[in-house]
Jmol script that loads the backbone (N, CA, C; Angstrom):
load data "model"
ATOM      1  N   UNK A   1     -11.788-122.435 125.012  1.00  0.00           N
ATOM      2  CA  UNK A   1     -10.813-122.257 126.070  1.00  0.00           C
ATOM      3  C   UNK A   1     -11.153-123.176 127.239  1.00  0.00           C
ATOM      4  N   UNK A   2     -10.031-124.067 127.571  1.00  0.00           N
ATOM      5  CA  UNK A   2     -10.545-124.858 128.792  1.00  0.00           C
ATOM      6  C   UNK A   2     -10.485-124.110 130.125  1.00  0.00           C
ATOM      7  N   UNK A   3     -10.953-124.392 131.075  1.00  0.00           N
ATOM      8  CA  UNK A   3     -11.515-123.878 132.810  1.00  0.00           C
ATOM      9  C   UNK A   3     -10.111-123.748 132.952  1.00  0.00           C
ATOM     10  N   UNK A   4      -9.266-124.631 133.098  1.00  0.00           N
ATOM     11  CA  UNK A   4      -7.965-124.314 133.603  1.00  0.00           C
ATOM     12  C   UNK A   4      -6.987-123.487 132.699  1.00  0.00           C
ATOM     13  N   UNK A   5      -7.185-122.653 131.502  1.00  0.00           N
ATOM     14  CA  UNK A   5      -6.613-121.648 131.294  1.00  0.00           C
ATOM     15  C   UNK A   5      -6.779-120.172 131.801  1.00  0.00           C
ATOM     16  N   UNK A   6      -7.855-120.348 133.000  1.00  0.00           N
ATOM     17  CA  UNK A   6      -8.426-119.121 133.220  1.00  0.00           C
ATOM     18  C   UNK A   6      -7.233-118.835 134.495  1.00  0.00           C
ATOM     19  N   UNK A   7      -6.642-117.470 134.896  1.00  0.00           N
ATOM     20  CA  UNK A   7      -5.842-117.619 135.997  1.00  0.00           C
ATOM     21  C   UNK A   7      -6.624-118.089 137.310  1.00  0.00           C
ATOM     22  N   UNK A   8      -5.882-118.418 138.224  1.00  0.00           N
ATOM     23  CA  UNK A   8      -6.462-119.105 139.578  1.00  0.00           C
ATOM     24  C   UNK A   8      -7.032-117.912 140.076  1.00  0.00           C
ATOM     25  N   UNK A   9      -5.761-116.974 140.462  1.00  0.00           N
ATOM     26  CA  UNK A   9      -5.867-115.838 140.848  1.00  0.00           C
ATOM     27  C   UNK A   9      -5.427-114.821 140.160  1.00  0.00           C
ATOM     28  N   UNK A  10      -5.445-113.482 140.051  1.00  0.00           N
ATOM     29  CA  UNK A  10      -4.790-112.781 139.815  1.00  0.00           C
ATOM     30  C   UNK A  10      -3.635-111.554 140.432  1.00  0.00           C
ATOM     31  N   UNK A  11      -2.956-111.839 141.433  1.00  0.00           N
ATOM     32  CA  UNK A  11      -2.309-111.959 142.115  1.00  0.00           C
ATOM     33  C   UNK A  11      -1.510-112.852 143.224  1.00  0.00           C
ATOM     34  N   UNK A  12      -0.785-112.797 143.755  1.00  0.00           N
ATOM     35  CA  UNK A  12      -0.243-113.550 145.233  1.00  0.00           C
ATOM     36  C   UNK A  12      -1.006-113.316 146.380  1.00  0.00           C
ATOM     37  N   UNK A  13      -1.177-112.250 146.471  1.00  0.00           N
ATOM     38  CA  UNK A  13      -2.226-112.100 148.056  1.00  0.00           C
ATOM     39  C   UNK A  13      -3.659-112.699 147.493  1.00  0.00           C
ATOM     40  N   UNK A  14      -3.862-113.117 146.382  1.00  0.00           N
ATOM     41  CA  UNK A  14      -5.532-113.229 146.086  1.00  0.00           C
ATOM     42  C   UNK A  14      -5.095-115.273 146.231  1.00  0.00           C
ATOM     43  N   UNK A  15      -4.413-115.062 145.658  1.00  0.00           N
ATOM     44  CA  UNK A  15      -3.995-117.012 145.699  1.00  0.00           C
ATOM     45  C   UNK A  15      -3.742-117.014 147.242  1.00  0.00           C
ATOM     46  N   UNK A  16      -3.030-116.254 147.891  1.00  0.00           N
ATOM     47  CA  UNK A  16      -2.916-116.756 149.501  1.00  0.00           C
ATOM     48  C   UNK A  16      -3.925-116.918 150.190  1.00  0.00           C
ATOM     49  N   UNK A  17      -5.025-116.097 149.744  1.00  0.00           N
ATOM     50  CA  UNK A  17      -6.130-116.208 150.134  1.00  0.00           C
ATOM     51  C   UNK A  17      -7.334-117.910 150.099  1.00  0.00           C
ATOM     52  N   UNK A  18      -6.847-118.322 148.902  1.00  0.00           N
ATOM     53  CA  UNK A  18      -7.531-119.238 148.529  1.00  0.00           C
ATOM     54  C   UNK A  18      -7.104-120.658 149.501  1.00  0.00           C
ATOM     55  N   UNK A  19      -8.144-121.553 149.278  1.00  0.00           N
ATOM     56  CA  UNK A  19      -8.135-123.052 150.352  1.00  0.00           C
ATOM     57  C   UNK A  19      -6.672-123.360 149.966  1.00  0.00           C
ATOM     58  N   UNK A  20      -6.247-123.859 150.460  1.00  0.00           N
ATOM     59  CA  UNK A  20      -4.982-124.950 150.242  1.00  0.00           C
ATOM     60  C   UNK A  20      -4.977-125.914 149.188  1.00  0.00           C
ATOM     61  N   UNK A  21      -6.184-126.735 149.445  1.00  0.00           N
ATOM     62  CA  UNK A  21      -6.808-127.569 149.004  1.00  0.00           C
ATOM     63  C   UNK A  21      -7.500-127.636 147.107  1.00  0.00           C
ATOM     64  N   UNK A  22      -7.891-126.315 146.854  1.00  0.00           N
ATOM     65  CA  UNK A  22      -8.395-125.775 146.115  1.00  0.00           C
ATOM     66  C   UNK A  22      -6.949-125.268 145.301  1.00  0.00           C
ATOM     67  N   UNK A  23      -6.131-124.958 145.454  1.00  0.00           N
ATOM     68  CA  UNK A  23      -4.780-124.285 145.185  1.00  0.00           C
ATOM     69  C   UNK A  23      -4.018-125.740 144.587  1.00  0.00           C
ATOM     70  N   UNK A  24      -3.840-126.647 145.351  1.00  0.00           N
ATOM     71  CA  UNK A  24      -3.151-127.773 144.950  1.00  0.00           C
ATOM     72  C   UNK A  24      -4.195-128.975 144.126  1.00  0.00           C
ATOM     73  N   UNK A  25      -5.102-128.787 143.928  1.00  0.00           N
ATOM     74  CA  UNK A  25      -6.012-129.521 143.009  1.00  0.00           C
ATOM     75  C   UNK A  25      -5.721-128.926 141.785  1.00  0.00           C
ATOM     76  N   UNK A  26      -6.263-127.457 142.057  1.00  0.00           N
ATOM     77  CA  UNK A  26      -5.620-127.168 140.312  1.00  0.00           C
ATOM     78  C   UNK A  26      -4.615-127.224 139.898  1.00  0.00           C
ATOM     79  N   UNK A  27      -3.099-127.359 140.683  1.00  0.00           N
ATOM     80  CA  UNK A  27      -1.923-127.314 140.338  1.00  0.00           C
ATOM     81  C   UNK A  27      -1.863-128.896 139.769  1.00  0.00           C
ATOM     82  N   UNK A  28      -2.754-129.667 139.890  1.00  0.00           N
ATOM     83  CA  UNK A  28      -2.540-131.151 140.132  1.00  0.00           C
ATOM     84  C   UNK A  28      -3.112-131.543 138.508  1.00  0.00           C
ATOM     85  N   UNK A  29      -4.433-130.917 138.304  1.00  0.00           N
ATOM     86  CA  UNK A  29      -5.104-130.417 136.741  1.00  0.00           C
ATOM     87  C   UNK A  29      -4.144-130.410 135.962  1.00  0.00           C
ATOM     88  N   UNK A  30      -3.415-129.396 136.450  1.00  0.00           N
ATOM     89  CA  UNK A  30      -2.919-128.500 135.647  1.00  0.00           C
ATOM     90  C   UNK A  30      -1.746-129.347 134.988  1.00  0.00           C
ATOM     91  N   UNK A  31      -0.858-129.643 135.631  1.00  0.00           N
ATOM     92  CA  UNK A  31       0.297-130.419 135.188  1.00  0.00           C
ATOM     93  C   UNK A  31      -0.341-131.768 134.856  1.00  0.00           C
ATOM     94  N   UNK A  32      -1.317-132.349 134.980  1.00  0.00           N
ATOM     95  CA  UNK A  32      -1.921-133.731 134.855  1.00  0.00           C
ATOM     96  C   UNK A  32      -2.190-133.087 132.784  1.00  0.00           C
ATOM     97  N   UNK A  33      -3.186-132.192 132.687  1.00  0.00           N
ATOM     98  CA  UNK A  33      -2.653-131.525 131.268  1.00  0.00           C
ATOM     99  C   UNK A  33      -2.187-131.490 130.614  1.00  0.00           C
ATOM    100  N   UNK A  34      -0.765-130.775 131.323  1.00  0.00           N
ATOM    101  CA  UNK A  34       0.102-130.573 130.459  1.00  0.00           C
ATOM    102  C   UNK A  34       1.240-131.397 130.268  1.00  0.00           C
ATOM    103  N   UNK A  35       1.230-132.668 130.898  1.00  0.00           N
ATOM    104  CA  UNK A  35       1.837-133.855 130.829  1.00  0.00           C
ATOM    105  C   UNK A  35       1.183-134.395 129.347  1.00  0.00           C
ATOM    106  N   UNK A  36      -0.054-134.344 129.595  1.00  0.00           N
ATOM    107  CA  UNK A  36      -0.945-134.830 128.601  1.00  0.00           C
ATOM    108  C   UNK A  36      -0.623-134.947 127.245  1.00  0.00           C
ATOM    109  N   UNK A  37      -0.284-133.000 126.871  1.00  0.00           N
ATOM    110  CA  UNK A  37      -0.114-132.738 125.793  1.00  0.00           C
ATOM    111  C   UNK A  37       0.804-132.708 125.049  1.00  0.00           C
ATOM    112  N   UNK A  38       2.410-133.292 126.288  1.00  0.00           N
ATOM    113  CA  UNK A  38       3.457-133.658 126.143  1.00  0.00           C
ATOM    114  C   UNK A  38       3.506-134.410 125.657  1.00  0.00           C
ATOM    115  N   UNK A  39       3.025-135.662 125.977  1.00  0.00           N
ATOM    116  CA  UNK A  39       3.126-136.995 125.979  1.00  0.00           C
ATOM    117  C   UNK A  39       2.542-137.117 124.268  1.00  0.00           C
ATOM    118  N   UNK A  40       1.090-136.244 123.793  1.00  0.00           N
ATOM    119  CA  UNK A  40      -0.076-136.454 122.937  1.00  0.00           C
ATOM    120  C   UNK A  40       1.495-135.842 121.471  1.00  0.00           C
ATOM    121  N   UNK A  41       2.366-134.824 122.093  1.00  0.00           N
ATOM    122  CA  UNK A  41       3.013-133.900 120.826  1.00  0.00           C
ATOM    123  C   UNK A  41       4.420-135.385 120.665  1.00  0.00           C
ATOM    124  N   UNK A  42       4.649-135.804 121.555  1.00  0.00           N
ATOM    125  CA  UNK A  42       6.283-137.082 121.363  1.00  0.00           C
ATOM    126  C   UNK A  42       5.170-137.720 120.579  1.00  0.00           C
ATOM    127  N   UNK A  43       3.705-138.448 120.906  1.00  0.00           N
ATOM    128  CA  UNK A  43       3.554-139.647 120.236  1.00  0.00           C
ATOM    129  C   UNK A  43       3.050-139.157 118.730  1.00  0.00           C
ATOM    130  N   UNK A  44       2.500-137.484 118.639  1.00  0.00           N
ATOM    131  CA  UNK A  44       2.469-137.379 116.979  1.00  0.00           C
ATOM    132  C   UNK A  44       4.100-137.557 116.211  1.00  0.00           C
ATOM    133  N   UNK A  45       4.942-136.797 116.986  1.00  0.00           N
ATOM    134  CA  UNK A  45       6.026-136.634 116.550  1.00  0.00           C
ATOM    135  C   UNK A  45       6.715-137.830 116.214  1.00  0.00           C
ATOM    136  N   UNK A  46       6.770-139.146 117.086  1.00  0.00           N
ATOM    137  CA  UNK A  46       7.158-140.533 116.415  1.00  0.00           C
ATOM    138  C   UNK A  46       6.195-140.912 115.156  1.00  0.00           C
ATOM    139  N   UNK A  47       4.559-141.088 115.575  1.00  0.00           N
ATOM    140  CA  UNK A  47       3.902-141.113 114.106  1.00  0.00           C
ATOM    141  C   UNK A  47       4.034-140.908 113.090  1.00  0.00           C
ATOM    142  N   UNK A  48       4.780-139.399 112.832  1.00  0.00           N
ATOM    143  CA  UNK A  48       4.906-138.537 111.642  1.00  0.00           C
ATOM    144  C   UNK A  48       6.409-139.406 111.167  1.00  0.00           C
ATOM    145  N   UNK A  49       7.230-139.740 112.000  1.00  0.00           N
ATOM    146  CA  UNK A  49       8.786-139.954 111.891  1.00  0.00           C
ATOM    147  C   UNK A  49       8.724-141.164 110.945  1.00  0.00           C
ATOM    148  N   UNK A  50       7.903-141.687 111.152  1.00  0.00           N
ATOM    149  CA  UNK A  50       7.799-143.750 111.213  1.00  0.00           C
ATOM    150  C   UNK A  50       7.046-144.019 110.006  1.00  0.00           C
TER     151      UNK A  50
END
end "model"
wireframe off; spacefill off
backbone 0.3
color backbone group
């Protein structure tokens, strides 16, 4: 399981709590990711096609 599947917080008042900074880094991970695996599933999916 990677670090960033773990929740940030587990609530809204517990995330409000947290840095700003710290909040938008992982959001930044996070979609940097899951762009990733976007990008990793189109280029099997042409592979397999071709």
């Amino acid at each position: 399981m990677r670090a960033l599947d773990v929740p940030l917080a587990r609530s809204w008042e517990e995330l409000l709590e947290l840095p700003a900074v710290l909040v938008q880094d992982y959001l930044i991970m996070k979609t940097a990711i899951v762009d990733a695996e976007a990008w990793k599933r189109l280029d099997d999916e042409r592979n397999s096609s071709g």
